[in-house]
C-alpha positions, 0 to 999 in steps of 0.5 A: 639989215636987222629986219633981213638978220631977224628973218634969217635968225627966225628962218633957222628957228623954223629949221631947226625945229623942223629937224627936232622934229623927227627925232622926237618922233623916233623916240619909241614908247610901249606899254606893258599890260597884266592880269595883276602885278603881284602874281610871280609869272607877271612880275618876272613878264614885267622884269624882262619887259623893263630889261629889254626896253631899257637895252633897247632904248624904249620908254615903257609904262606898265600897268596891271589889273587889281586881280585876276579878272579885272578887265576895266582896269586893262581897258582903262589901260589900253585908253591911256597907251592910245592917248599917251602916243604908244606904239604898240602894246603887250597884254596878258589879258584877263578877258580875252573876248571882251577886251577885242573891241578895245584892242582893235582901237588901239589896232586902228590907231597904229599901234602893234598889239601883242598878246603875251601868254593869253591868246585873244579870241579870236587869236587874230584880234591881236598882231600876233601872240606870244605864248606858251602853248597851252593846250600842250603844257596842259597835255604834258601834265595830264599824260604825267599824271595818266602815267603816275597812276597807271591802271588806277587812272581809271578810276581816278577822281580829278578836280579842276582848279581853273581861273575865272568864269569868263573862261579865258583861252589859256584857263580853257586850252591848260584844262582841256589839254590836261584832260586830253592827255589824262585820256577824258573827253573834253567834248567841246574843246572851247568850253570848260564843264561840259565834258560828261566823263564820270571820273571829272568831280568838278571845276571851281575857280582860283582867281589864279592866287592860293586864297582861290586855290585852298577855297575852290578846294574846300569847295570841291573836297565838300563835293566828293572828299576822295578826290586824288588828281587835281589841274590847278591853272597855275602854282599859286592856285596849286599851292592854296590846293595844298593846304587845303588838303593838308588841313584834311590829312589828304596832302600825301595821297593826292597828285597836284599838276600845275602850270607855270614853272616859276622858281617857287612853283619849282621848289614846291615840285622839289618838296613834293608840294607839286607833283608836276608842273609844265614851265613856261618862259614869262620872261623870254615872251616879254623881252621879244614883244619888246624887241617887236615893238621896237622892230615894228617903230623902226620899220614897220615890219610885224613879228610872224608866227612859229611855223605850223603854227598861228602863235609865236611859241615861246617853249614849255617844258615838264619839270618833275622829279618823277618822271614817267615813260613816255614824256619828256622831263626835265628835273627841279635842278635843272628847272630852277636853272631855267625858271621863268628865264 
């Protein structure tokens, strides 16, 4: 009689576990992986991540590079994701081919892996992107500038501020798509530099942050000091561009063109800071990769891009209180009524 209540008593044990099981199993984890965790556009990222999983009932990890660039730290990343039972992964990635071979373990592993703001390259090493798109913010910008000037484009003297060496797709796409709008050929339009265009001063990198931003000014001030339109990969570079030509009395008399469209690169475009800035929507990408991840745990099923398009596209808009003929704007109130929304 003991022996057969022991037996019973172990057998519901056994099914007991046996049903606590698969709840464990449905509990959903992601991770959230950025260029840096200082940066404005990837604190908002990480705010609408951290909103939506927390609506949604998904345990998410973040982690970021020290700086922009700093890729190991993003791979070291994606290995803790795999280990940690993930089921999928957000990255903006800092090197978008080197990190392939890592994201396609994380792939084969079972994890859905959805790049945010920064295709892959290939585009279709990830799941699927969510992301601005950038060759478009940067035409916006350079259309905006080719207008502001009229006939004086043509002359113009225009240096880049871009990212990081490795050339990343969206530093490649934002600087290539400001030259097409501006009217310079690109020649190739997968590389930065190439292009033999005489009104081109010069290309310097920023790290993405106002330090780069005023040094790669510095720099390409030295190179040809009447310098008057400049691409900044993004407002944190645009503003470190600012200062430098502050320092040289040349702030009034230069157009700075930026991406991103966060609140202080907003108020920078209200102050006359920026003349012109294409905003995206950080917070918007990353609350539906979360949403896909949790899609995908609960169904399988994987996210599909915009129509006509190989990306999810998340939106961009110019945000100017100058606008010109010919591109659609809206203004900094109405801007910082969106900002990064």
């Amino acid at each position: 009689m003991k022996k057969s209540v022991l037996s019973t008593a172990l057998a519901a044990l056994a099914l007991g576990v046996a049903f606590s099981a698969p709840a464990k199993a449905a509990d959903v984890s992601a991770c959230l992986i950025t260029k840096t965790d200082t940066n404005p556009f990837f604190v908002k990222m990480k705010e609408g991540a951290t909103a939506k999983a927390k609506e949604l009932g998904v345990n998410l990890k973040s982690y970021a590079g020290k700086i922009d660039g700093d890729s190991e730290s993003q791979v070291a990343a994606i290995e803790t994701c795999i280990a940690d039972g993930a089921k999928g992964i957000l990255i903006a990635a800092s090197d978008t081919k080197g990190i392939v071979p890592n994201v396609k373990k994380a792939r084969d592993a079972g994890l859905l892996v959805i790049a945010l703001d920064t295709p892959l390259e290939p585009i279709d090493s990830a799941d699927m992107t969510f992301a601005t798109d950038n060759l478009l913010a940067g035409k916006l910008i350079g259309q905006w500038a080719k207008e502001t000037l009229g006939d004086k484009a043509a002359d113009a003297k225009v240096a880049f501020l871009d990212l990081t060496p490795s050339q990343p797709s969206v530093d490649v796409l934002r600087d290539q798509g400001f030259m097409m709008g501006f009217g310079i050929d690109p020649k190739d339009p997968n590389k930065i530099g190439d292009e033999d265009d005489k009104r081109v001063v010069g290309h310097d990198i920023t790290n993405g942050n106002e330090e780069g931003g005023r040094t790669a000014m510095e720099n390409l001030l030295q190179k040809d000091p009447t310098i008057n339109v400049v691409h900044t990969i993004n407002e944190p570079a645009a503003a470190g561009a600012y200062e430098a030509l502050k320092a040289v009395g040349r702030e009034k008399d230069v157009l700075i063109v930026s991406v991103d469209g966060g609140c202080p690169g907003v108020k920078n475009v209200a102050d006359g800071v920026i003349g012109a800035t294409s905003q995206q929507y950080p917070l918007q990408m990353a609350a539906l990769g979360i949403e896909a991840i949790k899609k995908f745990a609960d169904s399988g099923e994987k996210p599909k891009p915009t129509e006509g398009k190989n990306f999810f596209d998340t939106g961009v808009t110019l945000v100017t209180d100058k606008p010109v003929s010919g591109v659609k704007s809206i203004d900094t109130k109405e801007g910082l009524g969106k900002c990064w929304g």
